[in-house]
C-alpha positions as CSV (number, residue, x, y, z in Angstrom):
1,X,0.0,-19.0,2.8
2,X,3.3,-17.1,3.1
3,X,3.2,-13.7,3.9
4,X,5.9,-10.8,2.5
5,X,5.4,-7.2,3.4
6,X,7.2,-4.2,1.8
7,X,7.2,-1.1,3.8
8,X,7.5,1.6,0.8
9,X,5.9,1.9,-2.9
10,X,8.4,3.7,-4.1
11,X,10.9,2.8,-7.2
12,X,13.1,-0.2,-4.9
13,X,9.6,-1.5,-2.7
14,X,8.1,-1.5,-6.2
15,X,11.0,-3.2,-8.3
16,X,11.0,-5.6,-5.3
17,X,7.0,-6.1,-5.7
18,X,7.3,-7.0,-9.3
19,X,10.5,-9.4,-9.1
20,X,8.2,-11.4,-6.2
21,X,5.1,-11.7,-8.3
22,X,7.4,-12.4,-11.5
23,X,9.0,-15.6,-10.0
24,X,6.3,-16.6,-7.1
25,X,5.0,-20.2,-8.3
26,X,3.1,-20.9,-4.8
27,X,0.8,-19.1,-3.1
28,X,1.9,-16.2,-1.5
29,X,0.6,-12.7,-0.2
30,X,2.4,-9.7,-1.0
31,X,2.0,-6.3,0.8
32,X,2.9,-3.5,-0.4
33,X,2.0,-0.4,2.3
34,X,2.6,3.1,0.6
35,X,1.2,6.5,2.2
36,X,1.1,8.1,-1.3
37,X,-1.3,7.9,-3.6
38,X,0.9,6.2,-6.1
39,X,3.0,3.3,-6.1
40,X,6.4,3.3,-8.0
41,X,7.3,7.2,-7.9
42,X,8.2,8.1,-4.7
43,X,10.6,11.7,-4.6
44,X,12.7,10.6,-7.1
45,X,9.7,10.4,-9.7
46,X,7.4,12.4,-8.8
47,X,7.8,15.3,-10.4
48,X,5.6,16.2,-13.7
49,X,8.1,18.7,-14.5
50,X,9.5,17.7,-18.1
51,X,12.5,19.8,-17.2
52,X,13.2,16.9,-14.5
53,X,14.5,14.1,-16.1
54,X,16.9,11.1,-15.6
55,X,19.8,11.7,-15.5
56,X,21.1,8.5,-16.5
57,X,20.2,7.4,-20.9
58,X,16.7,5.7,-21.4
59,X,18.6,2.7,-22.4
60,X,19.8,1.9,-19.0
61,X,17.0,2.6,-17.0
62,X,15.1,-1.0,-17.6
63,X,13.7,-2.8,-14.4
64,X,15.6,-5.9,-15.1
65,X,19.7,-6.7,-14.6
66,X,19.1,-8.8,-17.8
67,X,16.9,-6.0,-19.8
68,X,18.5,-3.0,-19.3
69,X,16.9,-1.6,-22.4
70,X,13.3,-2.6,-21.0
71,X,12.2,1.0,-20.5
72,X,13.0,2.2,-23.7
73,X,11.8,-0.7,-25.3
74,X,8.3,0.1,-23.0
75,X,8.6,3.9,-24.2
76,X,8.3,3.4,-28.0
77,X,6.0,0.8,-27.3
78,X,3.6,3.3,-25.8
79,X,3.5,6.0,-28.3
80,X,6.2,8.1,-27.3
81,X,9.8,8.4,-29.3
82,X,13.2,8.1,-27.8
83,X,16.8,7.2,-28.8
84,X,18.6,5.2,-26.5
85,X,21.0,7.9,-25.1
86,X,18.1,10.5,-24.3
87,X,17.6,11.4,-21.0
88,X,13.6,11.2,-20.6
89,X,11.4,13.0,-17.9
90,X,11.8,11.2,-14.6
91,X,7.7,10.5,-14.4
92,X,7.6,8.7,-17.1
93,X,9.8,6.0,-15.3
94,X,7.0,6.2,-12.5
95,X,4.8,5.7,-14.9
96,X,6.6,2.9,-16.3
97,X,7.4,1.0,-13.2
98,X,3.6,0.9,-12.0
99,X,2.9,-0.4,-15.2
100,X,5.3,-3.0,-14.7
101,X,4.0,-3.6,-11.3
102,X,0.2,-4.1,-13.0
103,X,1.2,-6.3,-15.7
104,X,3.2,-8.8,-13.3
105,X,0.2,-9.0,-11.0
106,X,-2.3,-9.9,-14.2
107,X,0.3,-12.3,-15.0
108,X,1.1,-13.9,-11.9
109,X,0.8,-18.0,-10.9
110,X,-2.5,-18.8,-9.2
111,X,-2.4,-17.9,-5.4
112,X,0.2,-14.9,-5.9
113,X,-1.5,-12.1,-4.8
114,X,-0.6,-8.3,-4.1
115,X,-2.4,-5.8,-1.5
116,X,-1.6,-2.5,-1.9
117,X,-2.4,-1.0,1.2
118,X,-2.3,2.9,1.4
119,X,-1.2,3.4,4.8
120,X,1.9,4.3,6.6
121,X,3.3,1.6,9.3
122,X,3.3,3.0,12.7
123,X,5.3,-0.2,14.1
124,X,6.4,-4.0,14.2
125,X,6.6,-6.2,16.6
126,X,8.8,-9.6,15.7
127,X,8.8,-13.0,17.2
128,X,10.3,-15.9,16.0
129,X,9.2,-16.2,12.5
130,X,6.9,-13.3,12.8
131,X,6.1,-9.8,12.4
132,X,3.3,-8.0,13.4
133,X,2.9,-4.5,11.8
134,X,0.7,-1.7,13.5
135,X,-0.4,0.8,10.1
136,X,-1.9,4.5,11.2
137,X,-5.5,3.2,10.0
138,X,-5.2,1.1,13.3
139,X,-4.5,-2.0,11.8
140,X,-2.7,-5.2,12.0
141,X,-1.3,-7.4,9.7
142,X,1.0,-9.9,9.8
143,X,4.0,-11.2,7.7
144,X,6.8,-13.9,8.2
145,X,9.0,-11.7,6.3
146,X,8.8,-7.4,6.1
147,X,11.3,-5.2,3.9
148,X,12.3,-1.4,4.8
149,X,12.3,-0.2,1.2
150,X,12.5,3.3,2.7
151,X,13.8,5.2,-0.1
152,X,14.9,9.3,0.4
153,X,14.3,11.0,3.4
154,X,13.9,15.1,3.9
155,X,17.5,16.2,4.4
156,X,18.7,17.5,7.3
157,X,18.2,21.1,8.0
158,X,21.7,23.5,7.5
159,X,24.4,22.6,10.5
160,X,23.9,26.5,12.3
161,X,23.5,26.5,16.5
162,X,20.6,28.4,15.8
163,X,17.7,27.0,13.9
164,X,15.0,29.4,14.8
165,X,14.8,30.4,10.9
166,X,13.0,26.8,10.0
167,X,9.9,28.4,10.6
168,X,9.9,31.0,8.2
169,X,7.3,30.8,5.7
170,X,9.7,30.9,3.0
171,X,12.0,28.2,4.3
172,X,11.5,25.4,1.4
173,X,12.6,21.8,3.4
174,X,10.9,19.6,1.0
175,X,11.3,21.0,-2.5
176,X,8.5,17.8,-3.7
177,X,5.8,18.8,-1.2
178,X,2.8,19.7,-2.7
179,X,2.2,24.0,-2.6
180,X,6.7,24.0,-1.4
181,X,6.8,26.8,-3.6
182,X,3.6,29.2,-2.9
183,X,4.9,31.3,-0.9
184,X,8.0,32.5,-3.4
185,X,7.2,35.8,-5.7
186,X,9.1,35.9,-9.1
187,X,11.5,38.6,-7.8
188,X,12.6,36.9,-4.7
189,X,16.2,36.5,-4.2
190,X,16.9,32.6,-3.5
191,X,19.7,30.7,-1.5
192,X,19.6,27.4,-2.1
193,X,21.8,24.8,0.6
194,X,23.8,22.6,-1.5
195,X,24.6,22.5,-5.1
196,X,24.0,18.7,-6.2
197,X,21.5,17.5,-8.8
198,X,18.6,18.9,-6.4
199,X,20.1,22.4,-6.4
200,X,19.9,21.3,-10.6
201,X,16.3,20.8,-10.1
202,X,15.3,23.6,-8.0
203,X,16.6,26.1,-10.6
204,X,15.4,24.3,-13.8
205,X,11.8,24.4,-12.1
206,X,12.3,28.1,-10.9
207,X,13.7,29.1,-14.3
208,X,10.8,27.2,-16.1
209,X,8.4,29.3,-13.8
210,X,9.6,32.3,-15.5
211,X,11.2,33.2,-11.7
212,X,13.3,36.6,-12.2
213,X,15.1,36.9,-8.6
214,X,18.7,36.0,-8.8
215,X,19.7,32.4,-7.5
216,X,22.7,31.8,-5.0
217,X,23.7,28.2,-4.1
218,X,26.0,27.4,-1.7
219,X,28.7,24.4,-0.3
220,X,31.7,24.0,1.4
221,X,33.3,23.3,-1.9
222,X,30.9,24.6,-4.4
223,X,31.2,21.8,-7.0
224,X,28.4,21.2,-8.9
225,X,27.3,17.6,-10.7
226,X,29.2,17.1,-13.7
227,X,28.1,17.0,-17.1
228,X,27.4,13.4,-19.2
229,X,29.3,12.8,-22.4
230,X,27.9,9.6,-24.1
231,X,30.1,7.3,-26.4
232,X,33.1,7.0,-24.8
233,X,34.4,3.5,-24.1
234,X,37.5,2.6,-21.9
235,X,38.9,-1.1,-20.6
236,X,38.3,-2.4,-17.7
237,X,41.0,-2.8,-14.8
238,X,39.4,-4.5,-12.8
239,X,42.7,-6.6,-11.1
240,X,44.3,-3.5,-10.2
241,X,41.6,-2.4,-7.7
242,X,40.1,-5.5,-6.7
243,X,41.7,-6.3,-3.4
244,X,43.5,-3.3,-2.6
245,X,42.8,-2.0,0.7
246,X,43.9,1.9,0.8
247,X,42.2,4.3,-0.2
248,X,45.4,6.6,-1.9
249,X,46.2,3.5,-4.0
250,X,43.0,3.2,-5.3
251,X,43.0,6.9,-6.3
252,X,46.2,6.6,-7.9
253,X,44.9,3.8,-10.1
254,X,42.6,5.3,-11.4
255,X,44.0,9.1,-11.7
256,X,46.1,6.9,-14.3
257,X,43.7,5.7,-16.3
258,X,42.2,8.6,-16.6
259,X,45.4,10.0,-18.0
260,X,45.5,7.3,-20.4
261,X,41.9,7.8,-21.3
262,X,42.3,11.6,-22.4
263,X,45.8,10.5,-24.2
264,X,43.6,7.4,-26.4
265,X,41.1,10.0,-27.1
266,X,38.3,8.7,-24.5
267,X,37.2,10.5,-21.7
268,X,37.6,10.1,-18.0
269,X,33.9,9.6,-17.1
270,X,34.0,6.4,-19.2
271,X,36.9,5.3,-16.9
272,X,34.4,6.2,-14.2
273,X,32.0,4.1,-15.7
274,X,34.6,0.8,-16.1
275,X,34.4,0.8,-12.1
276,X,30.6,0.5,-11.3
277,X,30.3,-2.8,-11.6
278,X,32.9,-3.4,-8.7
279,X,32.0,-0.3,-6.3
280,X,30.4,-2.3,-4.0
281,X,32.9,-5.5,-3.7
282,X,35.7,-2.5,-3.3
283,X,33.8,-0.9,-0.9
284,X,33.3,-3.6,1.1
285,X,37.0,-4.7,1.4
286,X,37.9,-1.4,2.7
287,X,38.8,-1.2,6.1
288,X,36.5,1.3,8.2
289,X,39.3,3.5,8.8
290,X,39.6,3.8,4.7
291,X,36.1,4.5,4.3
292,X,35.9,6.9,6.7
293,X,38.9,9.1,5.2
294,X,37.2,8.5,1.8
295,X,34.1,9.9,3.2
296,X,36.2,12.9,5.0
297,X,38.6,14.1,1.8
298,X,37.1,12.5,-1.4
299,X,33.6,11.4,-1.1
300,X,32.5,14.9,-3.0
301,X,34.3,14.4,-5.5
302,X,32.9,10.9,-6.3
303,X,29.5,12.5,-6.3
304,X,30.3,15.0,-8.5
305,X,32.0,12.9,-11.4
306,X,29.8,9.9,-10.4
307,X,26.4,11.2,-10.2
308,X,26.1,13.8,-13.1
309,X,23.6,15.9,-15.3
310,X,22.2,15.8,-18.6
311,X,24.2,18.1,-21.0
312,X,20.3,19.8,-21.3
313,X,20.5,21.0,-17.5
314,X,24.0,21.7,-17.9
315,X,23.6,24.3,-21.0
316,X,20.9,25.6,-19.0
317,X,22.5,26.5,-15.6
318,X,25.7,27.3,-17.9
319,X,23.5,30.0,-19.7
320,X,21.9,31.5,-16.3
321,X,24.9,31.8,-14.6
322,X,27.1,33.3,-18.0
323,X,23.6,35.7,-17.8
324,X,24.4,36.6,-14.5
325,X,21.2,34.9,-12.7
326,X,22.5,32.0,-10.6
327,X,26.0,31.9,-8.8
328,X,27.5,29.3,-7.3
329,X,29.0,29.9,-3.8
330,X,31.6,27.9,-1.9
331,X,31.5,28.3,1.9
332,X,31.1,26.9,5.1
333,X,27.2,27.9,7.0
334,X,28.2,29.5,10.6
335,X,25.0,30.9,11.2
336,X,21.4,31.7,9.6
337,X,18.4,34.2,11.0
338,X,15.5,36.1,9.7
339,X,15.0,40.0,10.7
340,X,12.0,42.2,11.0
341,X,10.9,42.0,7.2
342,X,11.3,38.2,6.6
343,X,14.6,38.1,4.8
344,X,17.3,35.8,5.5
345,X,20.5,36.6,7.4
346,X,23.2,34.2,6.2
347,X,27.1,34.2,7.7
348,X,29.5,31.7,6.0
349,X,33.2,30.9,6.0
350,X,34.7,31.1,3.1
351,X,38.4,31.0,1.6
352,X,39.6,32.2,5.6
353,X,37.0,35.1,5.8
354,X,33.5,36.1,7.2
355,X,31.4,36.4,4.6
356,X,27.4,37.5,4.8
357,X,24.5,37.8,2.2
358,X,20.7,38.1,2.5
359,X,18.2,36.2,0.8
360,X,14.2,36.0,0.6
361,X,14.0,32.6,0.1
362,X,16.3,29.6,1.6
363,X,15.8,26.4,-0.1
364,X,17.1,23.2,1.2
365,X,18.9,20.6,-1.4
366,X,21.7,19.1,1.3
367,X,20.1,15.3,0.3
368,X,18.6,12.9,2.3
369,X,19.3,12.3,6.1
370,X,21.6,9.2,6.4
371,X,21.7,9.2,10.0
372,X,18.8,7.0,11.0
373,X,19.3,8.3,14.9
374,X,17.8,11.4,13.7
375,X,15.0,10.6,11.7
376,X,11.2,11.7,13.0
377,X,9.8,8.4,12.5
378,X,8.1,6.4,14.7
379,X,8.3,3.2,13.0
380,X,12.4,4.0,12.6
381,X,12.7,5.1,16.3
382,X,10.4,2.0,17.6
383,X,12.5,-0.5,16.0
384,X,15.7,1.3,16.9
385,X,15.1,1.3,20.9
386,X,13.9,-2.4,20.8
387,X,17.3,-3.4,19.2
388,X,15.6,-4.9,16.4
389,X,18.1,-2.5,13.9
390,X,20.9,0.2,14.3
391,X,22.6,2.5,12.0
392,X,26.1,1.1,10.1
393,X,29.2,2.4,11.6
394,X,29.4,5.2,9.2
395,X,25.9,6.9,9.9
396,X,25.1,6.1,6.1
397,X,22.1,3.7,6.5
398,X,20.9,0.9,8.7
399,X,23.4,-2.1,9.6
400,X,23.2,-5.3,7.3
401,X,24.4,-7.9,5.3
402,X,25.2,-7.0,1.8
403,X,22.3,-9.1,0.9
404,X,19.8,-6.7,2.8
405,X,19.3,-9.0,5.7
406,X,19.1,-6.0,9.1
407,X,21.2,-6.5,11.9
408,X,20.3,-6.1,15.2
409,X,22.0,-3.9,17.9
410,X,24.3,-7.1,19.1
411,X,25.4,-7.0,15.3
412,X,23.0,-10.8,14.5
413,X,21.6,-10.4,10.8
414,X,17.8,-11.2,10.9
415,X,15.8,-13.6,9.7
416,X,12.9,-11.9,9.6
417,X,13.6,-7.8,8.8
418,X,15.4,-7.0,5.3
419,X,16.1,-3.9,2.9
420,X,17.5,-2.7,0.1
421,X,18.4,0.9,-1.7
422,X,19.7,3.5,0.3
423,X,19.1,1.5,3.4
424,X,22.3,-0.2,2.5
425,X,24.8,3.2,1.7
426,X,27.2,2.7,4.4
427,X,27.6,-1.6,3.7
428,X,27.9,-0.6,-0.3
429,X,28.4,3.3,-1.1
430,X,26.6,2.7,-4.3
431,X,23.2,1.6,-3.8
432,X,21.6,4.7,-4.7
433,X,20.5,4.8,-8.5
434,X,18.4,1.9,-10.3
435,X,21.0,-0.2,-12.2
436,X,22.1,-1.2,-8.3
437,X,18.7,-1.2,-7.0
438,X,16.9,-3.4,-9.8
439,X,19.7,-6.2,-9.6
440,X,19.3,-6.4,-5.3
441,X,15.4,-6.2,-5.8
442,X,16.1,-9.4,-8.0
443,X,18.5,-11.0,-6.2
444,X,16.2,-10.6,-2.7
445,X,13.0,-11.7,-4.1
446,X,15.1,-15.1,-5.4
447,X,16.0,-15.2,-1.3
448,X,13.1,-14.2,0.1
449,X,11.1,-16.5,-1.9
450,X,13.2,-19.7,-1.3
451,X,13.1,-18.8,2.4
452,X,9.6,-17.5,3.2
């Protein structure tokens, strides 16, 4: 019987569970390892927080390239009421993807079988055609094909010389551990590290808490996530990008189409939109050099008008900071330490000045570490000093073939080690969100299943 183990149960590991048991027609054995005690929330839908939702419309969210109104379809079908451009709480997509995950295993042909094996994966060893992979429990199992469906991973703590302040109680790393926030009184002032659609979720939840303490969020540009306006439509232009190879033409492109959006009475985050479905082939005909000034001068500014928030969240953090309760800081971090009574010391840069401010609380929303050289993983750090992987050129992700096949550390795509998601940032910037996730998690079960 083939063998086809996925290292992570969360959303990607999961949508790539469900596409092999789908379209499996011999026998095959799936594993699926998972540390948690759940399978298809990971961080990203964890959260039971109804404040916490999607932030992209429940019609879009379906598991399938082919069914992108799947979830909603699943949501009305299980007594609760949506329209298609509401943005639902994010664990009822958990909910709906194990769902998914339990109705494809009932369904399955005869010899397709799923373990789900609550462990974490300590190491693999690979041969030929095999892996052998070492979990915590002490076991051993073996697979002639394994998948790094990694997921997020803690971000990396603020860039200061000194980081002797980590240890403070009231230094929040993970904002999804269980108990992250026990140690925070109502009245506690807050910095949070980065303003992205974390620092939107911090607030919401300390605002939902009935937290009184004024909120300060700081980065080196202090943008924040835009806000979604549904209904807008705009051509494609698809010829005009496709090929080009510099990063300012590009730019320029589409800086006119957005002009011509606002002048036809559409808006530019449809003209946004028009481009998702190429990111990824423009991405990849970029020169390094390209990407790299992209990454340097305009890559925050993608995020913020690519990846936005709800108009909800929006009102909301609109409201606290007209009230006075949350400010938005730009800056750059020089240095952070805690005095005698626990309260944080923070020096920044900002606008050609030293600037300082104290805080009870820092809480860390920077985003997941990309640079795999850093992570505290053994399995990560195992397979990175036996060559068997290496980080892209960019320190986005791991090296591979757009298809999610790993390459080793002479640059040879394997065989034998794939992944998908955020694994994959640096070979196709967008990779991130579940519209790109559910059509690779198709398209490598189809390969992994004609090859295994």
């Amino acid at each position: 019987m083939r063998r086809i183990a996925i290292i992570g149960g969360g959303a990607s590991g999961t949508l790539l569970a469900i596409n092999l048991l789908k379209n499996a027609k011999e026998p095959l054995q799936i594993y699926l390892i998972e540390k948690r005690s759940e399978v298809g929330r990971g961080v990203a839908f964890s959260s039971e927080n109804d404040d916490h939702v999607l932030n992209v419309p429940a019609a879009k969210m379906g598991a399938f390239p082919d069914q992108p109104d799947n979830f909603l379809t699943w949501l009305n079908s299980n007594g609760r009421s949506y329209d298609a451009h509401d943005f639902v709480p994010r664990h009822l997509f958990g909910k709906y993807l194990s769902a998914l995950l339990s109705e494809a295993e009932e369904a399955a042909a005869d010899g397709v079988e799923l373990a789900i094996l609550r462990d974490e994966v300590c190491g693999i060893e690979t041969a030929e055609t095999l892996a052998k992979i070492k979990l915590a429990s002490g076991d051993v199992i073996e697979a002639d094909r394994v998948v790094l469906a990694f997921g997020n991973f803690l971000p990396p703590h603020p860039s200061v010389p000194d980081l002797r302040f980590i240890d403070s109680p009231k230094y929040i790393h993970d904002v999804w551990a269980d108990g992250a926030f026990e140690n925070l009184s109502p009245d506690d002032e807050v910095l949070i590290v980065g303003t992205g659609l974390s620092m939107v979720d911090v607030v919401l939840r300390l605002n939902s808490s009935g937290h009184r303490g004024k909120i300060k969020a700081i980065s080196t540009r202090g943008l924040v996530p835009a806000v979604h306006k549904l209904g807008y439509h705009y051509e494609p232009f698809f010829d005009e990008v496709r090929g080009q190879t510099r990063i300012t033409d590009i730019f320029r492109a589409v800086r006119r189409h957005i002009t011509a959006a606002e002048s036809n009475g559409s808006d530019w985050r449809a003209v946004i939109d028009t481009l998702r479905p190429i990111t990824q082939e423009v991405w990849q005909t970029l020169p390094t050099a390209e990407k790299r000034y992209f990454m340097q001068h305009l890559s925050r500014y993608w995020n913020v008008a690519r990846h936005r928030m709800p108009p909800a969240a929006a009102e909301r953090l609109f409201e606290l900071r007209s009230e006075g309760n949350l400010e938005i800081l730009s800056g750059r971090l020089k240095h952070i330490s805690v005095d005698e009574n626990g309260k944080f010391l923070v020096n920044y840069f900002a606008e050609g000045e030293q600037s300082y401010l104290n805080a009870d609380v820092l809480i860390n929303c920077i985003g997941s570490e990309a640079n795999y050289m850093r992570l505290d993983s053994p399995l990560i750090r195992g397979l990175i000093a036996d060559g068997h992987i290496c980080r892209d050129e960019l320190n986005l992700g791991l090296a591979a073939t757009p298809d999610g096949k790993l390459k080793n550390i002479d640059g040879e795509p394997s065989e034998i080690l794939f992944t998908l998601g955020t694994a994959l940032r640096g070979t196709l910037w967008e990779t991130t969100a579940i519209p790109e996730i559910r059509g690779q998690a198709k398209a490598l079960a189809s390969h992994l299943l004609e090859v295994a």
